[in-house]
C-alpha positions in Angstrom: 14.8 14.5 -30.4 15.7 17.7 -28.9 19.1 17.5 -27.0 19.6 19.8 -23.7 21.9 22.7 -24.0 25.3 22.9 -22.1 25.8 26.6 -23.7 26.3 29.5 -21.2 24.1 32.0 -20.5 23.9 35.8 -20.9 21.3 37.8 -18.5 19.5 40.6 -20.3 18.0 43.7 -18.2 15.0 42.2 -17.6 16.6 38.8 -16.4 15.6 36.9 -19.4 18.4 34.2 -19.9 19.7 33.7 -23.3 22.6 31.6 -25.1 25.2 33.0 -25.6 26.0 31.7 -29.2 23.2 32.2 -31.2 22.9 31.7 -35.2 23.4 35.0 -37.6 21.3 34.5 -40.9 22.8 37.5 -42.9 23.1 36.0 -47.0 19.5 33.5 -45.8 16.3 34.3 -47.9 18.2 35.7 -51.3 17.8 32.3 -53.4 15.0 30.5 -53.5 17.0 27.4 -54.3 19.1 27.5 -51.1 15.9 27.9 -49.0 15.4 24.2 -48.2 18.9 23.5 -47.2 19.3 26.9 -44.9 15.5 26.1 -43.4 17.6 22.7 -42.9 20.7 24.3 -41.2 18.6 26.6 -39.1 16.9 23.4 -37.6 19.7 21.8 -37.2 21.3 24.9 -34.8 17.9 24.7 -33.1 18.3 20.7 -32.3 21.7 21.8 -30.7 20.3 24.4 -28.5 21.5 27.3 -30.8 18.1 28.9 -29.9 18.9 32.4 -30.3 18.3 33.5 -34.2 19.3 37.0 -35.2 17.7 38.3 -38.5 16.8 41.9 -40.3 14.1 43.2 -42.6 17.4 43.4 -44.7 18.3 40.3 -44.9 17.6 38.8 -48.5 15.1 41.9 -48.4 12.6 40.2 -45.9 13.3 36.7 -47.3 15.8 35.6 -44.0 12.8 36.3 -41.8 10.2 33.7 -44.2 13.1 31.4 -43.8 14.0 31.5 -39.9 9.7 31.0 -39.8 9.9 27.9 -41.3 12.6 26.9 -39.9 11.2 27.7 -36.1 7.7 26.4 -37.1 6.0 24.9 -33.8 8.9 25.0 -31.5 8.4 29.0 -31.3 8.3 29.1 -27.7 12.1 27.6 -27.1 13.7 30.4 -29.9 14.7 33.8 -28.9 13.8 35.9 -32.2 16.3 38.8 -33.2 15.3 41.4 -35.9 15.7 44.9 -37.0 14.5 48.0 -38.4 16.0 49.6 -41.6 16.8 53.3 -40.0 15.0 54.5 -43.2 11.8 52.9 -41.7 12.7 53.9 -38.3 10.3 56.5 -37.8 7.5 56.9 -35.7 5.4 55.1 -38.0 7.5 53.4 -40.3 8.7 51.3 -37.5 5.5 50.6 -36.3 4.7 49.2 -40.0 8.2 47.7 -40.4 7.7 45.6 -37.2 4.3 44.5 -38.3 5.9 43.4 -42.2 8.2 41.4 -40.1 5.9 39.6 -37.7 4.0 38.7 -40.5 7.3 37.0 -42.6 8.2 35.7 -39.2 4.6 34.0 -38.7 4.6 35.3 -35.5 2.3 37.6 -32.7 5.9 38.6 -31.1 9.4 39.4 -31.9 11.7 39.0 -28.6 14.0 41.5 -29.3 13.7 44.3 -32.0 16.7 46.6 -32.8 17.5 50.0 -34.9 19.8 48.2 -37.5 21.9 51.5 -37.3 21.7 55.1 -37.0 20.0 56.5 -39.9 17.9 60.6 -40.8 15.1 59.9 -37.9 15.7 61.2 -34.9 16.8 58.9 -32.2 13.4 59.6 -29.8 10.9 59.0 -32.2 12.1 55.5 -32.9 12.1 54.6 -29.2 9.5 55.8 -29.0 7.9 53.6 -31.9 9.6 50.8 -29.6 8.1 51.5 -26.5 4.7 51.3 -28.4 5.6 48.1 -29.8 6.4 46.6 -26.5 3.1 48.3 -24.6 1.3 46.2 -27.5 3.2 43.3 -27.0 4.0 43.0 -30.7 8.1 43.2 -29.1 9.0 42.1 -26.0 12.2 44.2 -25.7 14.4 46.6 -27.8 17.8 47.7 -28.7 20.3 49.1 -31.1 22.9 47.8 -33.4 26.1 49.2 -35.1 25.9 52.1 -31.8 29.2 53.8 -30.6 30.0 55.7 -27.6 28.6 59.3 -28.4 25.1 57.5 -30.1 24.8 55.4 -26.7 25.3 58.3 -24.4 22.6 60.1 -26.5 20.6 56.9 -25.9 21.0 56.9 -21.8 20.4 60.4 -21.6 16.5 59.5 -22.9 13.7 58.9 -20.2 12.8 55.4 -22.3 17.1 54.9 -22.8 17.3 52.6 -19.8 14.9 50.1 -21.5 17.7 49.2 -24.3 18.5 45.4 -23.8 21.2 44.9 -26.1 24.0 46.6 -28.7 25.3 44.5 -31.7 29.1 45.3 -33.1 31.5 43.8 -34.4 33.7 42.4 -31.8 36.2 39.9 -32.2 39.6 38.8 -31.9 41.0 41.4 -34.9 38.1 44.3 -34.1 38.8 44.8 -30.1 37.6 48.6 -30.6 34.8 48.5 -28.3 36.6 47.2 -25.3 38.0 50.7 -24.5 35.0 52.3 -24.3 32.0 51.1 -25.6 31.9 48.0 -23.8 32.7 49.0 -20.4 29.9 52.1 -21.1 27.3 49.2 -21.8 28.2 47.2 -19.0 28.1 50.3 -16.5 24.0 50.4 -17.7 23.7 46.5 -18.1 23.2 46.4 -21.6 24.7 42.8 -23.3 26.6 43.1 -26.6 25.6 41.2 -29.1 28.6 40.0 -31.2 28.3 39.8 -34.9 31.3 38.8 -37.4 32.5 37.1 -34.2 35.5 34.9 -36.6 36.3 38.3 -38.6 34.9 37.0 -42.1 36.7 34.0 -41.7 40.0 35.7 -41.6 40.4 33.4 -38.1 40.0 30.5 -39.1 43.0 30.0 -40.8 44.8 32.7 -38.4 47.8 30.6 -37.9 48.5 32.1 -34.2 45.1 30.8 -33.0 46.1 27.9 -34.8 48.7 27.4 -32.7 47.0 28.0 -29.2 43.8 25.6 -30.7 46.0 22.1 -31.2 47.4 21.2 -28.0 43.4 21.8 -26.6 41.8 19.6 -29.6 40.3 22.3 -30.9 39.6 24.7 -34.0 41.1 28.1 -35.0 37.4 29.1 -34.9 36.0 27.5 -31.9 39.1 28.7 -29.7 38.1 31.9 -31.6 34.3 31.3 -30.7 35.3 30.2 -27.1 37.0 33.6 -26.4 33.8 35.8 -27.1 31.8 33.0 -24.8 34.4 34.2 -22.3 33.7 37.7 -22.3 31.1 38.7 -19.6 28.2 39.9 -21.2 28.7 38.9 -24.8 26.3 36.8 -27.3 27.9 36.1 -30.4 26.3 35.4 -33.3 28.4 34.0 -36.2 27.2 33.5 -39.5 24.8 30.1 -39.7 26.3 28.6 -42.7 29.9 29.2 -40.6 29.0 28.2 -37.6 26.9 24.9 -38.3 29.5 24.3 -40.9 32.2 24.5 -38.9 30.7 22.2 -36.0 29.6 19.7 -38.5 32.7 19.3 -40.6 35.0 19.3 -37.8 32.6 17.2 -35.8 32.9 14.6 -39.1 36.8 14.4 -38.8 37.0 14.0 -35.4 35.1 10.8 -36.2 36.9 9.9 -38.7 40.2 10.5 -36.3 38.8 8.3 -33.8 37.9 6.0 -35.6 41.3 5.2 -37.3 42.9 5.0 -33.7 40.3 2.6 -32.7 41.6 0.4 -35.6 45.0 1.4 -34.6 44.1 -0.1 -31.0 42.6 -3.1 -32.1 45.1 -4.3 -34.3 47.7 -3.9 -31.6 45.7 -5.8 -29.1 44.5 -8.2 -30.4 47.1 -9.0 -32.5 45.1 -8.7 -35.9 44.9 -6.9 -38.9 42.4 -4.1 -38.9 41.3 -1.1 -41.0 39.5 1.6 -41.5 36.9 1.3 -44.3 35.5 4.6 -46.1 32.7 4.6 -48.2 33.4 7.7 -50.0 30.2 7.2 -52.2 27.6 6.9 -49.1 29.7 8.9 -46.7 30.1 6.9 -43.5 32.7 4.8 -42.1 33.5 1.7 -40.2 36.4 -0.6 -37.9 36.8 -4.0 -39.4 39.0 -6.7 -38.6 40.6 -9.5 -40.5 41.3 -13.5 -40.2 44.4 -14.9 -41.1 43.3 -16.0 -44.5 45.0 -14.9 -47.4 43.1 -13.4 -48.8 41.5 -12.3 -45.7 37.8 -12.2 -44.5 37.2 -9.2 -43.0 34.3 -8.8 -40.2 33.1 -5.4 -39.0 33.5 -4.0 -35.7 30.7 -2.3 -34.3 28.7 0.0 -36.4 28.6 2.4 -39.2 28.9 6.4 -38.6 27.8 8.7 -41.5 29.2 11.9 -42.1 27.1 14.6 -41.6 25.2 16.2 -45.2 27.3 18.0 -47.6 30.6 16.2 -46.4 32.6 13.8 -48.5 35.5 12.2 -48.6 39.0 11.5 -50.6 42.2 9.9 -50.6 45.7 10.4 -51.3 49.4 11.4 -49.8 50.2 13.7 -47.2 52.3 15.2 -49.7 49.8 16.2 -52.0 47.4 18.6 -51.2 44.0 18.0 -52.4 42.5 19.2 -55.3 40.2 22.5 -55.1 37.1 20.5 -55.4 36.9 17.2 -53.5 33.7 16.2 -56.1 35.7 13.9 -57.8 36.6 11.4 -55.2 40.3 9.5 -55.7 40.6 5.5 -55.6 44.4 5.7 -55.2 44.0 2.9 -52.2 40.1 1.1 -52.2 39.2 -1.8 -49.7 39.6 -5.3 -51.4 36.4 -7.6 -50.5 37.0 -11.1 -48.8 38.5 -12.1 -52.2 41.0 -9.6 -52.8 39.4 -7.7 -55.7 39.5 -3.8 -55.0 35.3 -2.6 -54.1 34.7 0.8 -55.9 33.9 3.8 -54.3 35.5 2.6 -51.1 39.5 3.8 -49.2 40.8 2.4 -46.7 43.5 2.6 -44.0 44.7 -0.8 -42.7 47.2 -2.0 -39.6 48.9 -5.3 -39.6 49.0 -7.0 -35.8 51.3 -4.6 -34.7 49.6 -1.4 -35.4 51.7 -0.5 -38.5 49.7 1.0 -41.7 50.1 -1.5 -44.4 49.2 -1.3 -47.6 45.4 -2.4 -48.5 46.7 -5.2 -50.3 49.2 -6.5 -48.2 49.2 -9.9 -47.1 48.9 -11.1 -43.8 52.0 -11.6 -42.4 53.8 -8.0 -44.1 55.2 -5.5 -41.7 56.1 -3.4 -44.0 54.6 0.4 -43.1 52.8 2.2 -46.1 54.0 5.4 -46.8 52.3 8.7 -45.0 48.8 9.0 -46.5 45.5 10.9 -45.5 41.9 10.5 -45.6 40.0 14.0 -46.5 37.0 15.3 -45.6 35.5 18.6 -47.0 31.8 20.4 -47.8 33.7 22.4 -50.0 35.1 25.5 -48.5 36.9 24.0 -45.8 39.2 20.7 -46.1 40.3 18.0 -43.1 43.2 15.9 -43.3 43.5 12.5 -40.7 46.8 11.2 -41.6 48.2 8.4 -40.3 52.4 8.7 -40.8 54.3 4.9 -41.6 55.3 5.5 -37.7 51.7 4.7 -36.7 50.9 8.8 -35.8 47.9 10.1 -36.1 47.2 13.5 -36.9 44.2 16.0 -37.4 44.9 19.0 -39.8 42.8 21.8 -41.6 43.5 24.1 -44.3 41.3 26.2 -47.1 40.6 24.2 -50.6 43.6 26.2 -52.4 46.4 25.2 -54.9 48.8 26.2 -52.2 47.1 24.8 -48.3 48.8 25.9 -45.5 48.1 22.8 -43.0 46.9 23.8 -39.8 47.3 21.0 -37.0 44.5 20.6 -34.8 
């Protein structure tokens, strides 16, 4: 099912209306191995309206464009394709032929926006030229220019065909703000978006621990406070990296869940004066609330339904204290569920409330109050690890930090 988007909008010159977060595919196409799983991940952008897919013929040499066509397949008419010319094929008829290699590794009669990756031995004319008979065929709808600075832009206006550029991609984020003091303003004087690439500075914001600061009192990442800022800027598409920008949706996305989830149990156990817990199948990935009887042993009933983390996420267990391992493949058993007969069930962790909305140990009996010490559940897909912790006061808390020997927590 394809969900609505909610993103906002950037207007190009010819008053086409485009996201303004779209998906960068820079690394696709160069393994043959990792072509299912980034067809996959391109899909899943698609399903939540990422429709804007930015590409090169340089990308995994041509290979980034074979996988962005499988990954678009029929629903071609909802994406906004992005690719671009080497500058050593930009000339008059090497980007004609260039353009014609990619529309056929795109499996496609048009390419929506076609750009001069940068500015290369071929003078400047003759490739817009090359453009505008791309676009008189049809064979590219619009065009524009990449990696452009103030001096190659003005040489671009002063062209009788300059006017018809649609779109410049830099690098522009929170670190590189170079273009705002001049670039930016001279695109915005001739209506010509930005196109924002490296928008989280090759990850170095994510684990900026100033954005960190300004993202937890809103709920939110380091990189979607990051993300947020560029979808701010009038006139500005970014385009992280896919495998970032899925990845971060996704994993954050799974320990939100998770986070919710334990103060549901939290909740429960408090009001209706019952022991609850959180039960983690770290084998299968997903998660559900279940409450217990007064037995002793208990019996143990779930609570509505079971939520499964989202592929290439898994989880583990241990203390606040320790910081996970640098792999989370090997999943701990420091604290499993015990069944309705008190044994411990493999493959399983667990965070459980007495009737007062203390955390208890898993094997407490019924009528304990004694808290558990601090302890976490983590999530990870392997470069990036999430922390819900749940303190012997009852808090709950969110955190993030890189799969290192030495994790600096960030709260979120």
């Amino acid at each position: 099912m394809t969900r609505p988007s909610t993103l906002p909008t950037v207007t190009l010159p010819d008053h086409t209306r485009v996201p303004a977060l779209g998906l960068g595919t820079w690394t696709m196409g160069e393994q043959r191995a990792k072509a299912g799983r980034e067809v996959a991940a391109l899909r899943a952008g698609i399903e939540l309206g990422l429709t804007l897919i930015d590409t090169a013929e340089m990308y995994g040499d041509g290979g980034a464009e074979r996988v962005v066509a499988q990954a678009v397949g029929t629903q071609r008419d909802r994406v906004f394709i992005v690719s671009k010319v080497y500058p050593h094929n930009a000339s008059a008829k090497g980007t004609i032929a260039a353009c014609e290699r990619s529309l056929a590794r795109l499996h496609t009669d048009r390419i929506d926006l076609y750009l001069l990756h940068w500015r290369g031995r071929h003078p400047l004319a003759e490739t817009v030229g090359a453009f505008e008979r791309l676009r008189g065929d049809g064979k590219i709808l619009r065009w524009g220019v990449s990696n452009f600075d103030v001096a190659d832009m003005q040489e671009l206006f002063a062209l009788r065909e300059g006017a018809h550029c649609a779109a410049n991609q830099v690098m522009y984020n929170l670190i590189e703000r170079g273009i705002e003091f001049g670039l930016r303003p001279l695109c915005q004087q001739h209506g010509v978006p930005i196109m924002a690439y490296s928008p989280l500075h090759q990850n170095a914001l994510v684990t900026n621990r100033k954005l960190a600061t300004l993202a937890a009192p809103l709920g939110v990442t380091p990189a979607q406070l990051a993300l947020a800022w560029l979808l701010a800027q009038r006139g500005t598409i970014a385009i992280p990296q896919l495998s970032n920008s899925i990845r971060y949706f996704r994993l954050s996305g799974d320990a939100r869940s998770v986070s919710n989830a334990v103060a549901l149990a939290k909740m429960r156990a408090a009001s209706k004066f019952v022991k609850t817990r959180l039960y983690v199948s770290t084998v299968s990935g997903w998660h559900r609330v279940e409450t217990a009887d007064t037995a002793n042993p208990p019996n143990w009933t779930t609570e509505g339904g079971v939520t499964y983390t989202t592929t290439n996420t898994t989880f583990s267990w241990g203390s606040v204290l320790t910081p996970p391992p640098s792999t989370q493949a090997t999943i701990g058993h420091a604290a499993p569920c015990k069944n309705n007969a008190g044994a411990d069930i493999a493959g399983t962790a667990c965070i459980v409330f007495n009737s007062r909305g203390v955390p208890i140990a898993p094997d407490a009996p019924g009528t304990t109050y004694s808290p558990t010490s601090n302890s976490a559940i983590y999530l990870t897909d392997g470069s990036d690890v999430y922390a819900v912790t749940v303190a012997a006061t009852g808090m709950i808390k969110l955190w993030q930090t890189l799969p290192t020997s030495t994790p600096q927590w960030n709260r979120q």
